[in-house]
C-alpha positions, 0 to 999 in steps of 0.5 A: 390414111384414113386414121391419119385423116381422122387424127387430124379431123380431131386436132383441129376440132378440137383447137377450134373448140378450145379457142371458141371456149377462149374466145368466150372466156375472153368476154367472161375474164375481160369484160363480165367477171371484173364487171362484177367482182373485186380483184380479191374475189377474181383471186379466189376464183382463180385460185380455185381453179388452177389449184384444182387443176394441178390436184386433179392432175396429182391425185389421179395418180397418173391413171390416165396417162397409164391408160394411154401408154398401155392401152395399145400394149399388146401384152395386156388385155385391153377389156381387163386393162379398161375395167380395172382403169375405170374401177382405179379411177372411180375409187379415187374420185369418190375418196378424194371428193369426200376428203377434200370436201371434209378438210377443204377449209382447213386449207384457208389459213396457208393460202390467203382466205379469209375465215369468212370465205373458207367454207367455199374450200369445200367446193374444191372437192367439186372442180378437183373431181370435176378435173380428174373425170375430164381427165379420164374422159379424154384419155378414153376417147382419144384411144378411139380418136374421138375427143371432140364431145368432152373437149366440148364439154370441158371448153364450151360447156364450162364457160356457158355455164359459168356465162348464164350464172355470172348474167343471173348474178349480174341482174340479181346481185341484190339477191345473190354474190360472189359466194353463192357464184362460186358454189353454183359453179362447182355443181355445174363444173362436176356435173359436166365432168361427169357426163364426159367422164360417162362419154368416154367410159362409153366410146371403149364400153369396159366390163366393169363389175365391182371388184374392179374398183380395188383390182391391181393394174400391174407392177409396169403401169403402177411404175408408170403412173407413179412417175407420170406424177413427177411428169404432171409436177412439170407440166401442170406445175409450172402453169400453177405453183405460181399462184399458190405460192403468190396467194402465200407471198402475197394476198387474193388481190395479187392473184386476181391481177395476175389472172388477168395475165395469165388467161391471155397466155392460156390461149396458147394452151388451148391450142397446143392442148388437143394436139397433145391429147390427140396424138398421145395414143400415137406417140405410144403406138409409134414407141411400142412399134418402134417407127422413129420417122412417125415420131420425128414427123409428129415431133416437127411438125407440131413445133412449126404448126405451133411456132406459126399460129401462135406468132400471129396470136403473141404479135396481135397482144403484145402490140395492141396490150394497152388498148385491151387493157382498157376495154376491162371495167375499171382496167386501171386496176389490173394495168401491173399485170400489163408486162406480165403479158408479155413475160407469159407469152413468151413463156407459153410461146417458148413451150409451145414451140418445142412441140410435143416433146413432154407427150414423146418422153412420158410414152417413151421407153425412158419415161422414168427420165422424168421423174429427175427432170421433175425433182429438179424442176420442182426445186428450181421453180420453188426457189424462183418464186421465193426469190423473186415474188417477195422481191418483184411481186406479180412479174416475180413470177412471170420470171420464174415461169420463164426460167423454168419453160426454157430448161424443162424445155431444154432438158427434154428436147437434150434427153429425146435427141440423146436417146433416139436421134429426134429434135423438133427444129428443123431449118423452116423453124428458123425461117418462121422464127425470123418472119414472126420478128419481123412481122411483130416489128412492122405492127408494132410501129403502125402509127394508129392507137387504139381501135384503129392499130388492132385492125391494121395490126391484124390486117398485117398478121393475116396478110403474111399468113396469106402471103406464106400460105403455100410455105406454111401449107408445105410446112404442114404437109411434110 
């Protein structure tokens, strides 16, 4: 009872620390950062960062999802396990922070940059390390189930740091511009990752001595790692091939724009992330032991707790989209990201709403089914954007991610019920399903504009969950 307190303790510190981050986020990306640059410039830095999320995910070679399947493995020596794990994941980090930091610029002709902005493709090097130390510090401490401190650093830190340099900016942008931003940025993203990273190595303390750095980790979890990579092709994949492939299509300013639309549907994320992260461990454990009613239980209910607090969140945006659009400095320019919005909500709403469903097949004995899944998948959602970006432009690829959640989504949620029986729907999720339309109808017909239909609006979406809060609470507790 106690360890299942304490999971829950740290999902919701965690989901609280995620949305305190967005919520944050939401003053720098709606209000600061456009105050004081160009859309091109929002688009590098969007760029930058979502392609350092998908290559830190790559290139880590699926070392942290290894140590998450098997660090409850009783076949393996944990210490052993630990130290070899954390001398893999070093000897990556140092290889490719200086190879991409090296050939980073060369990358600038594929991807939109212009000769003069291509040095800030050094600093690449930076966010990818950056991204792969959270990474491993998450992994790390989520086997002790104590995630709170690198969430932090990672949701809170982050936007703090970028916060004091965009007001540094903001009152000396005579001495500095977006350049020298973007490069300060990246020091202090690494050096937040690296201080999770020295968080997470000391919650498990490994006996790391040097000859770990090169020490083989086994025949399974090297099967393992390497197929976890088609796994991240999947989940990382359809959140950032979308703006690789529009800075290829198009240009920086398309990307700035869709930014816009995308940090609003990554407030999703932000909640069904730490769950995810936290009960990783657990799906393993209850895999390794073979406790099917622990792993139907975690697979509904993080789909019903997902459906019912992301509905409020979805119904609060789409209705009120314009208003907020018009709180953004110089907002006109960014209005062609306004249906994309919407076409993103209903993407991450839709991925949230199968629960946890890609943490169950990476951990499960079947977790090779990913690798088909993730050839598939990558294709499919290639073929989309060449299809519909050149044709459609920024909500080319809202459609395309739309497509693509539907069947990743679809295919897993076929293949875990076909191997073990479990789904993640039951008949409360039809109820929730029908209370959010029904809901989301009510606000949108509010006769106010502005202001005035947000609050009525948000009165609305509070009042129901008030309203539901014994159903939603047996929901919950099930």
């Amino acid at each position: 009872m106690g360890t299942m307190n304490n999971a829950k303790k740290q999902i919701s510190s965690g989901a609280v620390i995620n949305l305190a981050g967005i919520l944050l986020g939401a003053v720098l990306n709606l209000w600061l950062l456009p105050k004081l640059f160009s859309t091109e410039e929002l688009g590098m830095y969007r760029w930058m960062e979502r392609s350092a999320v998908l290559l830190s995910n790559i290139l880590l070679f699926g070392v942290h999802r290894s140590f998450t399947k098997f660090h409850s493995d009783p076949s393996k020596d944990k210490k052993t396990f630990e130290s070899v794990v954390v001398g893999r994941s070093t000897l990556l980090m140092i290889i490719i922070g200086i190879l991409v930091f090296l050939f980073g610029p060369l990358l600038a002709p594929y991807f939109n940059f212009k000769p003069k902005d291509a040095h800030l493709l050094r600093y690449l090097s930076f966010f990818i390390v950056s991204g792969m130390a959270f990474l491993m510090a998450v992994a790390a401490a989520a086997t002790t189930k104590k995630i709170t401190i690198p969430v932090f650093l990672k949701n809170m830190g982050m936007r703090f740091a970028m916060a004091a340099l965009a007001v540094v900016l903001f009152f000396n942008s005579d001495l500095f511009e977006f350049s020298h931003w973007l490069i300060a940025y990246a020091w202090a993203s690494l050096t937040l990752g690296i201080a999770a990273l020295f968080y997470g190595w000391n919650r498990i303390k490994p006996a790391f001595r040097l000859k770990h750095l090169w020490a083989p980790m086994g025949k399974d979890v090297n099967r393992f790692a390497w197929i976890s990579v088609f796994s991240v092709l999947i989940e990382i994949g359809i959140n950032t091939l979308d703006v690789q492939m529009l800075s290829m299509l198009t240009d920086m300013n398309s990307v700035g724009i869709y930014g816009m639309a995308f940090f609003m549907g990554s407030v999703i994320d932000g909640i069904r992330r730490p769950i995810n992260q936290m009960l990783a461990p657990q799906i393993s454990t209850s895999w390794n032991n073979n406790n099917m009613g622990a792993l139907r239980k975690m697979y509904q209910k993080t789909s019903s707790a997902q459906m019912v607090v992301n509905a409020a969140y979805v119904i609060l945006v789409v209705v009120n989209v314009e208003w907020i659009f018009s709180l953004i400095p110089d907002g006109e320019r960014f209005y062609p990201a306004i249906p994309v919005v919407v076409w993103t909500l209903a993407r991450k709403y839709i991925n949230a709403a199968f629960g946890s469903n890609g943490e169950i097949i990476a951990n499960s004995p079947f977790y090779q089914l990913n690798m088909q899944i993730g050839s598939i998948m990558l294709v499919i959602n290639v073929l989309l954007n060449l299809l519909f970006i050149p044709r459609y432009g920024i909500i080319g690829v809202a459609y395309s991610g739309l497509i693509a959640v539907i069947f990743v989504n679809t295919m897993r949620a076929a293949m875990i019920y076909r191997k073990s029986g479990l789904q993640p729907f039951t008949k409360e999720s039809l109820v929730i399903l029908m209370g959010s339309v029904a809901v989301g109808a009510l606000c949108y017909k509010v006769p106010f504009d502005g202001l005035m239909k947000f609050l009525v609006s948000g009165a609305i979406v509070v009042a129901a969950l008030l309203v539901n809060r014994k159903f939603i609470k047996n929901l919950l507790l099930r």
